[in-house]
C-alpha positions in Angstrom: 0.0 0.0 0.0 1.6 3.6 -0.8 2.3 5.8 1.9 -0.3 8.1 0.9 -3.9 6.7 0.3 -5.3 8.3 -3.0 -8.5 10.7 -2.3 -11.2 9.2 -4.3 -14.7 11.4 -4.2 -18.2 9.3 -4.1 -21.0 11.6 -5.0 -24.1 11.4 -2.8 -27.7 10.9 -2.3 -30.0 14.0 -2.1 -33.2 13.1 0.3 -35.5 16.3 1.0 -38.3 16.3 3.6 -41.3 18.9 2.5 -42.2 19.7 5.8 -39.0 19.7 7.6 -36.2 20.9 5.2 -34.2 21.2 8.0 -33.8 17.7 8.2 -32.6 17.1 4.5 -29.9 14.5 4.4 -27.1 13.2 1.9 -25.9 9.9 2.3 -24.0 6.8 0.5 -24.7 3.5 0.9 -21.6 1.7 3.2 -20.5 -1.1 0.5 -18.8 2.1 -1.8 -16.7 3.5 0.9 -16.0 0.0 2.4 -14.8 -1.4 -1.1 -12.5 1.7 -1.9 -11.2 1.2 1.4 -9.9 -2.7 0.8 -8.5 -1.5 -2.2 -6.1 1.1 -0.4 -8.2 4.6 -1.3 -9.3 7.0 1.2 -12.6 7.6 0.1 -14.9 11.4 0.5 -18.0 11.9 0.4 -19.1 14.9 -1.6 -22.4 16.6 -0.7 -25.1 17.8 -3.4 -24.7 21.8 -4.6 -25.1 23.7 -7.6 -22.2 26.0 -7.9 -19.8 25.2 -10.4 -16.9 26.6 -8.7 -17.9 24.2 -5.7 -17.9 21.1 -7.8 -14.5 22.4 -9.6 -12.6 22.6 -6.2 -13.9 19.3 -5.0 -12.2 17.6 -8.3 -9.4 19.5 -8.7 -8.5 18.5 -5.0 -9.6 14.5 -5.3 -7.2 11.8 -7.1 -10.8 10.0 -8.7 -14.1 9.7 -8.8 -16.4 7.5 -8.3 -20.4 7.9 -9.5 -22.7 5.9 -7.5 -26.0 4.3 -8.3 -29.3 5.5 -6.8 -32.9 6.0 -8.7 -33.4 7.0 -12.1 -31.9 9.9 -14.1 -35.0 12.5 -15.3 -36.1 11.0 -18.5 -36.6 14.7 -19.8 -33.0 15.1 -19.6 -32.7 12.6 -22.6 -35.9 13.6 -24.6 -38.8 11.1 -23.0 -41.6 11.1 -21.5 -41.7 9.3 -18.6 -42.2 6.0 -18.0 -44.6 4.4 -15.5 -41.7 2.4 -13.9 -39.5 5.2 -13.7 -38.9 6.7 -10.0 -36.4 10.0 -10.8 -33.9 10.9 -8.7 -34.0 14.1 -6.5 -33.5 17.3 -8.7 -30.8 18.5 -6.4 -29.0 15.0 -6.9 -29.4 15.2 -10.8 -28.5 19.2 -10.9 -25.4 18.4 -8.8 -24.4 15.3 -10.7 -24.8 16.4 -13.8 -22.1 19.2 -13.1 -19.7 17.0 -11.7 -20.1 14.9 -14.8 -19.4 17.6 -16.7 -16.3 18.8 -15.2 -15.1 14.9 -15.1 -14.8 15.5 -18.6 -12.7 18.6 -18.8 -10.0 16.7 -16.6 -8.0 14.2 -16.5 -9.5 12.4 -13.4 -10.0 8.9 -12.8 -13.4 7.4 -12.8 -15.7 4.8 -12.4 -19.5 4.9 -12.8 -21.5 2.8 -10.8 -25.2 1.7 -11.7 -27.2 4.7 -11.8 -23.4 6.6 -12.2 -23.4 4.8 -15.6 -27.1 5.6 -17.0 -25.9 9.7 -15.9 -22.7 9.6 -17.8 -24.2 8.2 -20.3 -27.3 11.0 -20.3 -24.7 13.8 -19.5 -22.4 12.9 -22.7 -25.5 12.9 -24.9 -27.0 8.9 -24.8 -29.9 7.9 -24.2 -31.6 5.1 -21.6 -34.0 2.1 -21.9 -36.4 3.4 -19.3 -37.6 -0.5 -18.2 -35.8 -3.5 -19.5 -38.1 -6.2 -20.2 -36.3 -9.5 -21.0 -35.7 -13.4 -20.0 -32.4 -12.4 -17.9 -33.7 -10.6 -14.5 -31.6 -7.4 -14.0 -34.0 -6.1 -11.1 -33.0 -7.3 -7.7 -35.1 -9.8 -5.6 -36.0 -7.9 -2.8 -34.1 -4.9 -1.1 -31.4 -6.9 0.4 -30.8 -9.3 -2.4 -29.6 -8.8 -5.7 -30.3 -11.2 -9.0 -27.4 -12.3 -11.0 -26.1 -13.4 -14.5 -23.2 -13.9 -16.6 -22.0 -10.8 -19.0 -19.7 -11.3 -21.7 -17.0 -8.7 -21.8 -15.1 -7.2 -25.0 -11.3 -8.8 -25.5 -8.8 -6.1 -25.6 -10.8 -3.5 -23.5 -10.2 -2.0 -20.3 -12.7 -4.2 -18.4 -11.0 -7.3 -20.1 -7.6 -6.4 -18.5 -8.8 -6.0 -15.2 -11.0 -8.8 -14.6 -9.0 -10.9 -17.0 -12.0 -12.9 -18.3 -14.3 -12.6 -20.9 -17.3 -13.9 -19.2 -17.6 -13.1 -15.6 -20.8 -13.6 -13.4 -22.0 -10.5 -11.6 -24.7 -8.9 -9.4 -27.6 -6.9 -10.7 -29.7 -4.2 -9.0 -31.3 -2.4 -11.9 -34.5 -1.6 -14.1 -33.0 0.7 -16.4 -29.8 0.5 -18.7 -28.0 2.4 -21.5 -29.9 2.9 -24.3 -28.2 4.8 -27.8 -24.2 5.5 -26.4 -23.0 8.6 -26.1 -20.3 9.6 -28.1 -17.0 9.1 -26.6 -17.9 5.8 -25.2 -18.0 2.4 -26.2 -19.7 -1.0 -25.3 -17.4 -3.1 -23.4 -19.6 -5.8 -22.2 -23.4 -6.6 -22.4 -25.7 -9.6 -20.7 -27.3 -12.3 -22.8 -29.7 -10.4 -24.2 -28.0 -7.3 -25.3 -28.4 -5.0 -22.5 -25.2 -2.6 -21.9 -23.3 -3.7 -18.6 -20.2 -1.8 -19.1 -19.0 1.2 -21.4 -15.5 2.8 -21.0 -13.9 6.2 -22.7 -10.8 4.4 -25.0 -8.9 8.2 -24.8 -8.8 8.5 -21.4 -6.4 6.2 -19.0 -9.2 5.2 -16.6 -13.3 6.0 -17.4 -15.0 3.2 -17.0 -18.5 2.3 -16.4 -20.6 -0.8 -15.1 -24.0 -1.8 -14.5 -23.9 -3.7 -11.9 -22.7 -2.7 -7.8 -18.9 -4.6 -7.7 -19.0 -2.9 -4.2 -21.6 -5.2 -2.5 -19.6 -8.0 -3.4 -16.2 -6.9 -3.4 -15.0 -9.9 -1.8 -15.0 -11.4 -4.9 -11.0 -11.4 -6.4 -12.1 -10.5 -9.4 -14.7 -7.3 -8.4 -12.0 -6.2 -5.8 -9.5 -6.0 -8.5 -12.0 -3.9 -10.5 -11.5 -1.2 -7.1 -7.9 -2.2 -6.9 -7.2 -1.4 -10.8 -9.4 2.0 -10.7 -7.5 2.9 -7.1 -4.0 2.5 -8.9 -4.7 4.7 -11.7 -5.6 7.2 -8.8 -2.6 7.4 -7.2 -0.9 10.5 -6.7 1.9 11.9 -9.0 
């Protein structure tokens, strides 16, 4: 482990209460930071806000990024109307995220995009999503506490490829919606059984790299920690 443990930023959760704003609350679920932990980062957690010059100073000071999963991107923000499964994120959560995905892509940064994270910076860059998958595989989780799971087939030669170092690997899913048209800049990396997008990555940039499903629920995995461990070395300082 390096001396000094790269400062990896996880963007957060925006939950507002009408009749008590006082009592507004960020939060990110425990697997993220306990993941980047194992994999030798020291990770932050940034709270929601929409000045630029905020979200500028947070990146320019953090080694990587991380963009978490959580409920659905607007489907306005992609030119749909919205579908009846659809649950949208907080406004403050999509307004803040947005940004940040924005200024991820005026630096050089590190990132990975989890879930949800992957659906934004695909929106962000100018994709669309698939608002409800319906198919044989189940991408939706069981219940709250238990996710489904399948196989997904990953591109030879990519990023993905390198790190997990297998072309089919079986992983967790948590997830209704999915990448729809890719933005440019990105590519398909690896997709389930029947098509659906389960990772993307930017091939000009050293580390940006997206997945579908949450490695950080089951980072105990050797092959999902490696995922952290790969995207914590790019991180490291100098």
């Amino acid at each position: 482990m390096p001396d000094q443990r790269p400062l990896i930023g996880l963007n957060s959760r925006y939950e507002s209460s009408a009749q008590y704003p006082v009592r507004d609350h960020i939060r990110v679920f425990a697997p993220y930071y306990r993941a980047l932990l194992a994999a030798g980062a020291l990770p932050v957690v940034i709270p929601t806000s929409d000045e630029r010059s905020v979200r500028a100073e947070y990146l320019d000071r953090l080694d990587g990024f991380v963009f978490t999963g959580g409920l659905d991107v607007p489907p306005r923000a992609y030119g749909q109307a919205k579908h009846p499964q659809t649950q949208e994120c907080d406004p403050k959560r999509f307004a803040s995220d947005s940004l940040l995905a924005e200024l991820a892509l005026e630096r050089e940064i590190p990132v990975l995009a989890i879930c949800m994270g992957v659906q934004l910076i695909n929106v962000v860059y100018g994709g669309t999503l698939v608002q409800h998958i319906e198919s044989d595989v189940r991408h939706e989780a069981k219940d709250l506490g238990s996710d489904s799971s399948h196989a997904i087939v990953i591109e030879e030669e990519s990023l993905l490829h390198r790190i997990l170092g297998s072309r089919e690997v079986e992983v967790n899913s948590a997830h209704h919606q999915a990448v729809g048209k890719v933005a440019p800049g990105l590519r398909v990396v690896a997709r389930a059984s029947d098509g659906i997008v389960e990772a993307v990555e930017m091939t000009d940039r050293a580390f940006f790299l997206g997945v579908q499903w949450h490695p950080e629920r089951i980072f105990e995995r050797p092959e999902q920690l490696r995922l952290f461990a790969a995207f914590v070395d790019a991180c490291q300082p100098g």
